[in-house]
Jmol script that loads the backbone (N, CA, C; Angstrom):
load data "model"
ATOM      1  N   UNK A   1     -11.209   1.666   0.527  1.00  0.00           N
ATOM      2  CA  UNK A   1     -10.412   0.542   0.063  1.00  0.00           C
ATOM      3  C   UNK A   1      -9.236   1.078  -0.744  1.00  0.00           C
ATOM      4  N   UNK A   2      -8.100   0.539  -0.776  1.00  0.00           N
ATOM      5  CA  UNK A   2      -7.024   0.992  -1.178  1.00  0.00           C
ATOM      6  C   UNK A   2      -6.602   0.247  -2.907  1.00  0.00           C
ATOM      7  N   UNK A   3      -6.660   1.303  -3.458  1.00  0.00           N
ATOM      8  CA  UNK A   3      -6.096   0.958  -4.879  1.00  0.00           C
ATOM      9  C   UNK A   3      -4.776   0.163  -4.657  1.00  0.00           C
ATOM     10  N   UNK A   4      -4.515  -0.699  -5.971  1.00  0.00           N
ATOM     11  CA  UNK A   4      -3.286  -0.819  -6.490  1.00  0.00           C
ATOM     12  C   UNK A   4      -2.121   0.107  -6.481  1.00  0.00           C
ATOM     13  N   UNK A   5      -2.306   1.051  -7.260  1.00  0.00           N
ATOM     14  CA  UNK A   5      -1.801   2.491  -7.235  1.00  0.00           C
ATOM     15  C   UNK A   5      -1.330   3.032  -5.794  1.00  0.00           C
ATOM     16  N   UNK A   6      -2.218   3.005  -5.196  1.00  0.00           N
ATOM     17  CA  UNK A   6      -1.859   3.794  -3.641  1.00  0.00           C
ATOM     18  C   UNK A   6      -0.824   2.689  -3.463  1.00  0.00           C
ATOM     19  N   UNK A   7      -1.000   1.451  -3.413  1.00  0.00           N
ATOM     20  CA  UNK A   7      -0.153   0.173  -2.881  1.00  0.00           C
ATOM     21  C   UNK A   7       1.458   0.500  -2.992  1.00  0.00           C
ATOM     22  N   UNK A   8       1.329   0.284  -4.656  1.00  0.00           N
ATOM     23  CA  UNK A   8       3.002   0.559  -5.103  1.00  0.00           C
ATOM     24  C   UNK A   8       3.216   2.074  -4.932  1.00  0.00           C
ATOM     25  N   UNK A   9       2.239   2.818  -4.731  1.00  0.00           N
ATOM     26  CA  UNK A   9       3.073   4.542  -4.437  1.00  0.00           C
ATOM     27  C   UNK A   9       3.701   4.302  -3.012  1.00  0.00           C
ATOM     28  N   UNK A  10       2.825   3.921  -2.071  1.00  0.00           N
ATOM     29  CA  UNK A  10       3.296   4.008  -0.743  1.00  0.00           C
ATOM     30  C   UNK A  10       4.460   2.949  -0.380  1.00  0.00           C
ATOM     31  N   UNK A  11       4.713   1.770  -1.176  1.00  0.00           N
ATOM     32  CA  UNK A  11       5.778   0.860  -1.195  1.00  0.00           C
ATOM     33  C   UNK A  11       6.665   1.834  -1.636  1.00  0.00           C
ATOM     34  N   UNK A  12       6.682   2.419  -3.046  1.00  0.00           N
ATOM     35  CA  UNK A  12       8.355   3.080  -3.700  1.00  0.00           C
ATOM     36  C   UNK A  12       8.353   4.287  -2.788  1.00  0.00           C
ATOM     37  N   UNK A  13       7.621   5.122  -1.856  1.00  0.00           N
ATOM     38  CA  UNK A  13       7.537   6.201  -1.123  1.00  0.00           C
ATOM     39  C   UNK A  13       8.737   5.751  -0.147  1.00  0.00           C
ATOM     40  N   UNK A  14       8.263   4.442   0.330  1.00  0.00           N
ATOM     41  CA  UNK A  14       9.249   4.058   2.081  1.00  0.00           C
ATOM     42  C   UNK A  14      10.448   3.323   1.192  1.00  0.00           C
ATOM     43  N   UNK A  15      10.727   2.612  -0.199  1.00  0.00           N
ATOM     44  CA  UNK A  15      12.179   2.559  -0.461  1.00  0.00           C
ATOM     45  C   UNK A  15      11.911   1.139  -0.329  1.00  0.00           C
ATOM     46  N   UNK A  16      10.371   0.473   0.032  1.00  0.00           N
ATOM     47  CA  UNK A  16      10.589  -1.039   0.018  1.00  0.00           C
ATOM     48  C   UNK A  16       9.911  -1.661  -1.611  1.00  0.00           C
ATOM     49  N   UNK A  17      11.378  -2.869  -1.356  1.00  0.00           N
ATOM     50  CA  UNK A  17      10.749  -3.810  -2.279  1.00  0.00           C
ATOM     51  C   UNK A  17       9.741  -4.701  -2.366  1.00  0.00           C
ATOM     52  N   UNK A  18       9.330  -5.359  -3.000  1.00  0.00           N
ATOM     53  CA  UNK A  18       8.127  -6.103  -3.130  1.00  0.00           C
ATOM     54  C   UNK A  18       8.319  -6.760  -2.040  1.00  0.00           C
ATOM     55  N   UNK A  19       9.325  -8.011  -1.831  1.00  0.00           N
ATOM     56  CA  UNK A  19       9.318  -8.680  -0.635  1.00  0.00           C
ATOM     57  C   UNK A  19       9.523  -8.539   0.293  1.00  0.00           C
ATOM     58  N   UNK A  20       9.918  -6.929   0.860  1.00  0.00           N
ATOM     59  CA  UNK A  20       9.954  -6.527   1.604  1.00  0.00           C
ATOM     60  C   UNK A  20       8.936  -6.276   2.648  1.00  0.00           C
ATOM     61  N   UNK A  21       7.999  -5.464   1.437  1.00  0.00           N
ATOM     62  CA  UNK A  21       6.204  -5.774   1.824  1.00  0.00           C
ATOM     63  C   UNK A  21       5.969  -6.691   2.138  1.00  0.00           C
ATOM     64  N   UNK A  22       5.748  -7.566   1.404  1.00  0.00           N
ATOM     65  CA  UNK A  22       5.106  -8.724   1.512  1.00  0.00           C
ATOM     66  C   UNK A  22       5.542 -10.013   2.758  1.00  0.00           C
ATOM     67  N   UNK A  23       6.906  -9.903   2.978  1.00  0.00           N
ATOM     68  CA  UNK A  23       7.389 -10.447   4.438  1.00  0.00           C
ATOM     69  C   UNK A  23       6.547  -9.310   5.517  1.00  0.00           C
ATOM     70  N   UNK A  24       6.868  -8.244   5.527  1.00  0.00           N
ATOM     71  CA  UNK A  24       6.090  -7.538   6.652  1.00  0.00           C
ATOM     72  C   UNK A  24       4.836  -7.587   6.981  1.00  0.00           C
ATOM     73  N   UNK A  25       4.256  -7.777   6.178  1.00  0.00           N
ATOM     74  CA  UNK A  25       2.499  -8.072   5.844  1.00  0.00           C
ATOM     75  C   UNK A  25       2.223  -9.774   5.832  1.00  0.00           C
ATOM     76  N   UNK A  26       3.169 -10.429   6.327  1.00  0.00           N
ATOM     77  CA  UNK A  26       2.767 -11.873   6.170  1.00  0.00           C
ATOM     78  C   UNK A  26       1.923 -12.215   5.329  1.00  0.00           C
ATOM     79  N   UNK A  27       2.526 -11.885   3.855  1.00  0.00           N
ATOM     80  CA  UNK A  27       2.118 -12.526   2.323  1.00  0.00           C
ATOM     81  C   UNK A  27       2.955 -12.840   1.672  1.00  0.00           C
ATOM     82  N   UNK A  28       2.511 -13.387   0.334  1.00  0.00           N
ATOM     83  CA  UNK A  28       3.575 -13.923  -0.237  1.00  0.00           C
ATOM     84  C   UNK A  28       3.658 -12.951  -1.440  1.00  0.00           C
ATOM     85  N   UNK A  29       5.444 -12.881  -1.967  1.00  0.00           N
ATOM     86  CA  UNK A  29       5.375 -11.688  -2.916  1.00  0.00           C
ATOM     87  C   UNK A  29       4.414 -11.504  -4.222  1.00  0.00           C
ATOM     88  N   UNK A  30       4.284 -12.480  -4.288  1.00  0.00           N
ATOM     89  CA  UNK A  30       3.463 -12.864  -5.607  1.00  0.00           C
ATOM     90  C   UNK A  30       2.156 -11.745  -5.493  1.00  0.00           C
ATOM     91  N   UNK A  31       1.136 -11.830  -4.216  1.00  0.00           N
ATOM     92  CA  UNK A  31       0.012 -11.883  -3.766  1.00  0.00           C
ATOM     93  C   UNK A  31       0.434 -10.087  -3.892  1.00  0.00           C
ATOM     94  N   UNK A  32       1.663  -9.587  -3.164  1.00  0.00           N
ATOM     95  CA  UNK A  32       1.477  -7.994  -3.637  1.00  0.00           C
ATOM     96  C   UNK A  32       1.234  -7.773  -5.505  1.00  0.00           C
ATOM     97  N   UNK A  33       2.811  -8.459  -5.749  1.00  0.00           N
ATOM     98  CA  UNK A  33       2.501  -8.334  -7.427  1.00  0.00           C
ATOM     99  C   UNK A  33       1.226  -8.463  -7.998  1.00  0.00           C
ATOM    100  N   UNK A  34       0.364  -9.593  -8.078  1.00  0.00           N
ATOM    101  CA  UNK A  34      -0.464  -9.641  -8.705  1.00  0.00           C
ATOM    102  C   UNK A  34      -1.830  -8.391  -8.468  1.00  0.00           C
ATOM    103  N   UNK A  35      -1.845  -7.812  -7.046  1.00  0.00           N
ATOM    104  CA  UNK A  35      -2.688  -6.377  -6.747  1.00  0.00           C
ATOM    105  C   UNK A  35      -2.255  -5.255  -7.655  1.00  0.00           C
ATOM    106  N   UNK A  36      -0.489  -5.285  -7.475  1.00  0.00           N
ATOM    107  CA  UNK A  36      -0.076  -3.559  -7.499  1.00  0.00           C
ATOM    108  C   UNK A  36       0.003  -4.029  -9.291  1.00  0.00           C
ATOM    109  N   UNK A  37      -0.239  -4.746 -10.192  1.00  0.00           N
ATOM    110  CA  UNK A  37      -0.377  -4.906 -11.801  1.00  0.00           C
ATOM    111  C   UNK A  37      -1.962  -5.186 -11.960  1.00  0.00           C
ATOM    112  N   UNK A  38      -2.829  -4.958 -11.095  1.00  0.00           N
ATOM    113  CA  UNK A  38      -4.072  -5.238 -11.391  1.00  0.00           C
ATOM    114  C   UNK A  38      -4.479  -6.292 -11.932  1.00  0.00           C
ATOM    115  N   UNK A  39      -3.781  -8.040 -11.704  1.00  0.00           N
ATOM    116  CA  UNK A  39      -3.861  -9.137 -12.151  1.00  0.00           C
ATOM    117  C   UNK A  39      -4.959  -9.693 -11.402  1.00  0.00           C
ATOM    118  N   UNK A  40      -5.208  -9.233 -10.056  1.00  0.00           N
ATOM    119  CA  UNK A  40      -6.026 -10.157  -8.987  1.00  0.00           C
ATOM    120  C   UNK A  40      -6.012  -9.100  -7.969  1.00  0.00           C
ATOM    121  N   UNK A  41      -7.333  -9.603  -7.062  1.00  0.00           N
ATOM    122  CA  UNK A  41      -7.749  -8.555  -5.991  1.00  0.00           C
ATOM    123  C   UNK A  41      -7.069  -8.949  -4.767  1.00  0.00           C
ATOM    124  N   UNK A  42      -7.360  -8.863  -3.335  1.00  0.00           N
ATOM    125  CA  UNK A  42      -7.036  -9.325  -2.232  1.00  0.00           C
ATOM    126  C   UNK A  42      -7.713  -9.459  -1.204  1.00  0.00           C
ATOM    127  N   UNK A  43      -7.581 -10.123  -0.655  1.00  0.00           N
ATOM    128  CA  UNK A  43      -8.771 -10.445   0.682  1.00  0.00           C
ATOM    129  C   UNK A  43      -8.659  -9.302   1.441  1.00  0.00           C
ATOM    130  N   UNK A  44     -10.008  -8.977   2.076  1.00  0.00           N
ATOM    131  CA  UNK A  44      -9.716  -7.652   3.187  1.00  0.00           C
ATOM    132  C   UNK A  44      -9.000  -7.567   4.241  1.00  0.00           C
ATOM    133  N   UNK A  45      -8.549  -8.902   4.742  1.00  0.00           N
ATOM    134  CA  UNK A  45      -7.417  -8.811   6.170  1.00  0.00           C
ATOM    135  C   UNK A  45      -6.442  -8.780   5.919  1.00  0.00           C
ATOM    136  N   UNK A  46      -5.768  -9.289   4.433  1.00  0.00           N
ATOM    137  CA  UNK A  46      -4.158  -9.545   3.783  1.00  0.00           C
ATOM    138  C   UNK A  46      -4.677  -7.944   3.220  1.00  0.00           C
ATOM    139  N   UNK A  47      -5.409  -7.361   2.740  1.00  0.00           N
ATOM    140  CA  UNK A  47      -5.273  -5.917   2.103  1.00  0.00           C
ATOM    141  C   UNK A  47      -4.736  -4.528   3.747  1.00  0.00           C
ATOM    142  N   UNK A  48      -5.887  -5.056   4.657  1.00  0.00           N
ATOM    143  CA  UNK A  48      -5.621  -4.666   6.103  1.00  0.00           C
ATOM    144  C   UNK A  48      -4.209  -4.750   5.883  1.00  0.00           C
ATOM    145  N   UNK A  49      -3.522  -5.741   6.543  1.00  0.00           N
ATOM    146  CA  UNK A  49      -1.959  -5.680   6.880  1.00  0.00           C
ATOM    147  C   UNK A  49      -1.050  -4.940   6.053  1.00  0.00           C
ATOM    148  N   UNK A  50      -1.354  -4.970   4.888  1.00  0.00           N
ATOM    149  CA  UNK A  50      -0.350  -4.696   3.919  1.00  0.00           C
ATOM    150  C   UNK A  50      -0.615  -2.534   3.991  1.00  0.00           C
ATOM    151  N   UNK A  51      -1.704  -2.365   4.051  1.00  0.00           N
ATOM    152  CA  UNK A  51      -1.861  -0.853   4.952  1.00  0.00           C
ATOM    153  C   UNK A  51      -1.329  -0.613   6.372  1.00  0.00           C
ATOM    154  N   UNK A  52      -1.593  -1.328   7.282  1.00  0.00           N
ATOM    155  CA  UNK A  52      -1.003  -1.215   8.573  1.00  0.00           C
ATOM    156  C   UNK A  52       0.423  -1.185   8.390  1.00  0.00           C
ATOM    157  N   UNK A  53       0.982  -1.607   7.289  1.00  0.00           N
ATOM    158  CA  UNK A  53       3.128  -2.196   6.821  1.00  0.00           C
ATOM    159  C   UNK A  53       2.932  -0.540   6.630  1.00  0.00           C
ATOM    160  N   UNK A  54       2.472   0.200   5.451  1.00  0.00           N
ATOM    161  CA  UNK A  54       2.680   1.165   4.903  1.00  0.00           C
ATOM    162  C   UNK A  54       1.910   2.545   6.082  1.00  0.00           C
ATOM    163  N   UNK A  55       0.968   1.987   6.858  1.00  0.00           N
ATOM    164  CA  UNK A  55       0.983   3.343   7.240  1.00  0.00           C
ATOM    165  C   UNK A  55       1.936   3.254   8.737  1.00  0.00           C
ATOM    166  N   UNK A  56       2.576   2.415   9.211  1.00  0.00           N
ATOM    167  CA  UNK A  56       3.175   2.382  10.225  1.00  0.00           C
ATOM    168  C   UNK A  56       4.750   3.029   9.644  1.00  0.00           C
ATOM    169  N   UNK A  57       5.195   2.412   8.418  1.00  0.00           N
ATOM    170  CA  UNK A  57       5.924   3.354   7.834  1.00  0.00           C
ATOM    171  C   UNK A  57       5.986   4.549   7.388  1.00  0.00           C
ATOM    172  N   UNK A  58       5.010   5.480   7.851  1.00  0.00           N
ATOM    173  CA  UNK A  58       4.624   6.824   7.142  1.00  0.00           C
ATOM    174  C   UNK A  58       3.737   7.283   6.294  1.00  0.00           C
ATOM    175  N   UNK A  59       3.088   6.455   5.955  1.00  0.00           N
ATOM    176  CA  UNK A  59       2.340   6.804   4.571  1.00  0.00           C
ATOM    177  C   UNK A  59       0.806   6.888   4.578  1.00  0.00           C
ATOM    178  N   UNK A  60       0.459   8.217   4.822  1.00  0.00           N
ATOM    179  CA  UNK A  60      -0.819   8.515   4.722  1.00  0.00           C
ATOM    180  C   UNK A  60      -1.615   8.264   3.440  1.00  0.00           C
ATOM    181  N   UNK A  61      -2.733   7.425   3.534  1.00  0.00           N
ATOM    182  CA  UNK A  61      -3.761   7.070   2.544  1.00  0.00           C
ATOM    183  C   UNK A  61      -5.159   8.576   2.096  1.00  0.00           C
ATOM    184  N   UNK A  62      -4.949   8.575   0.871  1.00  0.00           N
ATOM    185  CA  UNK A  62      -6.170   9.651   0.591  1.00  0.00           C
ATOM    186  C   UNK A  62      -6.898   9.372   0.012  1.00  0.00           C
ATOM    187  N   UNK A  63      -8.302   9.081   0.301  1.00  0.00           N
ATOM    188  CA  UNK A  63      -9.687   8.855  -0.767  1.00  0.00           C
ATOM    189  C   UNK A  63     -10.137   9.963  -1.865  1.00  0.00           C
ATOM    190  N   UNK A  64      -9.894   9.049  -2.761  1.00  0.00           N
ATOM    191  CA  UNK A  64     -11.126   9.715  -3.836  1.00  0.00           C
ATOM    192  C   UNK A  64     -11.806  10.704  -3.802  1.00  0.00           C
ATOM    193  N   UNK A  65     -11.966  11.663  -4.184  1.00  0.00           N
ATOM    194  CA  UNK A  65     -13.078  13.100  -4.074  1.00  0.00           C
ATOM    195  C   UNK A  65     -13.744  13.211  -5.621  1.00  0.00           C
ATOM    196  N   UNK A  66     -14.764  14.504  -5.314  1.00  0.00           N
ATOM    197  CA  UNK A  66     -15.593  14.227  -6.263  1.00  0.00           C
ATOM    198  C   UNK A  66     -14.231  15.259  -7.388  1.00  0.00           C
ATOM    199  N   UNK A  67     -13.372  15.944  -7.381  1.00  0.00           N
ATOM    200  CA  UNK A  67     -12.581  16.248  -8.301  1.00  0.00           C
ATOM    201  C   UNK A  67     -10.924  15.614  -8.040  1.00  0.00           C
ATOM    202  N   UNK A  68     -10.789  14.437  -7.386  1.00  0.00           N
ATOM    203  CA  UNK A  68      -9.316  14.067  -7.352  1.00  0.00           C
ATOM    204  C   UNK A  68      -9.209  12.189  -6.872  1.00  0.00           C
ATOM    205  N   UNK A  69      -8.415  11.993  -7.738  1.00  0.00           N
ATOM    206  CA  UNK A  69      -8.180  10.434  -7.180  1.00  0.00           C
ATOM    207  C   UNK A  69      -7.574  10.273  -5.926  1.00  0.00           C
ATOM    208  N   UNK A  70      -7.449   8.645  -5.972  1.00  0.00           N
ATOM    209  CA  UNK A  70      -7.235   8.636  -4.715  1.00  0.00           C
ATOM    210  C   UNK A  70      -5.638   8.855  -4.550  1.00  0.00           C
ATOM    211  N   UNK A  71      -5.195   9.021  -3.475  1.00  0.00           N
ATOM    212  CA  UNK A  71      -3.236   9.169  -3.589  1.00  0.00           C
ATOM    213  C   UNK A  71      -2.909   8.838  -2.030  1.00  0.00           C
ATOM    214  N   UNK A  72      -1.465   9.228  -1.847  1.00  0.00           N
ATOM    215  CA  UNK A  72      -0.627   8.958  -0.815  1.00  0.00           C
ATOM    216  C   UNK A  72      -0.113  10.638  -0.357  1.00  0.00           C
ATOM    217  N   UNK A  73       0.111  10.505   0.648  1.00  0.00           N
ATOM    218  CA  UNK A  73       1.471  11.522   1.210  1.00  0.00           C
ATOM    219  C   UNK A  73       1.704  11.016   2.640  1.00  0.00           C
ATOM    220  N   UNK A  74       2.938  11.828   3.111  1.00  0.00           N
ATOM    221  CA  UNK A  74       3.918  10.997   4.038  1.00  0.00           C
ATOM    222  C   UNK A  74       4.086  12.213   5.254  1.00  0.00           C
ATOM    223  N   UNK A  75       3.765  11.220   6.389  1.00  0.00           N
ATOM    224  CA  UNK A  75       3.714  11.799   7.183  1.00  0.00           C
ATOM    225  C   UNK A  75       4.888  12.772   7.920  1.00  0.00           C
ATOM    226  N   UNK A  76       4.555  13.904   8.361  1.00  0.00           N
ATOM    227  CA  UNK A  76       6.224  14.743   8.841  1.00  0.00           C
ATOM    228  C   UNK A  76       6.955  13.779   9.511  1.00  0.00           C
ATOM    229  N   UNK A  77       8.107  14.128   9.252  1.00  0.00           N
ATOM    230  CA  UNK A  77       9.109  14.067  10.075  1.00  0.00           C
ATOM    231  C   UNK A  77       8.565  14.218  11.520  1.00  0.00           C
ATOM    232  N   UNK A  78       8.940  13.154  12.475  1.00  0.00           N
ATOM    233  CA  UNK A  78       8.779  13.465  14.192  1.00  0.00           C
ATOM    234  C   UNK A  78       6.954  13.212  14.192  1.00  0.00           C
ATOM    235  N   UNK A  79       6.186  13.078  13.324  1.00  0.00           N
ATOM    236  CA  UNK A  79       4.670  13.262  14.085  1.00  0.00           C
ATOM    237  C   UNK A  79       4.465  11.660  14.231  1.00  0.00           C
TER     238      UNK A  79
END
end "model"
wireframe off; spacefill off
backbone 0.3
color backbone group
C-alpha cells in the first residue's frame, strides 16, 4: 500500500500539481490533499488509479524493508 509520502514524492518527481493528479486519476483535488497531509485515508480503487497516474508516468514504487522506508525512483529514460 502506498504511503502519503510516496504519493507527493512521485507527484513533485513528474512536475505534477495536485490537480493535475487528481484530474488524471478521476478524483477530486481535495481527496489527493487530504492523503498526501495525512488528514484522511483513501479507498483502494481511487488509491489504485492515482498509482497507475504515477507509475505510467515513471515512477517506480519501493516497499518498506526491514532497514529502509518505503520510497520512489524513476524509471530510465527509454525503458
Amino acid at each position: 500500500m502506498l504511503t502519503p509520502l510516496q504519493v507527493k514524492l512521485g507527484r513533485t518527481a513528474l512536475g505534477l500539481g495536485l490537480r493535475e493528479l487528481a484530474s488524471a486519476a478521476g478524483v477530486a483535488p481535495s481527496t489527493i490533499t487530504r492523503f498526501e497531509t495525512g488528514k484522511g485515508g483513501m479507498h483502494t480503487g481511487t488509491l489504485e488509479r492515482v498509482q497507475k497516474v504515477l507509475e505510467d508516468g515513471g515512477i517506480i514504487f519501493i516497499a518498506a524493508d526491514s532497514s529502509h522506508g518505503p520510497g520512489i525512483r524513476m524509471k530510465a529514460p527509454g525503458s
